[in-house]
N, C-alpha and C positions, 0 to 999 in steps of 0.2 A: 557180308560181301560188299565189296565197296562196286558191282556192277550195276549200273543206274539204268540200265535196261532190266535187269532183275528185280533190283529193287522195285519197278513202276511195274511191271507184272504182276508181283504178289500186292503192289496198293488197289493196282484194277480189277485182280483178284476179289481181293476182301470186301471192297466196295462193290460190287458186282455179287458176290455172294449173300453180303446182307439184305441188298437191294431185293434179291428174292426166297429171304428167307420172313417168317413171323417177327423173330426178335434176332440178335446179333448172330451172324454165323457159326455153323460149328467148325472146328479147323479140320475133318474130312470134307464138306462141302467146300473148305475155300480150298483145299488141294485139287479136288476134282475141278472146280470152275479154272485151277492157275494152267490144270493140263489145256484147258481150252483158248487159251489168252494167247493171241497172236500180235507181234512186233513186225511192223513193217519199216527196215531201216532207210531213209532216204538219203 
């Protein structure tokens, strides 16, 4: 996808999923955290 609002969703995603996982995330927990990830456009 070239949309950079998407893109930076699934990095705060992943980075946020591993941040509360043991070891690297698994990619159901970074799906559930991306459903959580809010863009506030200014």
């Amino acid at each position: 996808s070239k949309d950079v609002v998407e893109a930076f969703k699934w990095g705060v995603a992943c980075g946020t999923a591993t941040t509360f996982s043991d070891d690297l995330a698994t990619a159901e927990f970074i799906k559930e955290t991306y459903g959580k990830v809010e863009v506030e456009k200014r």
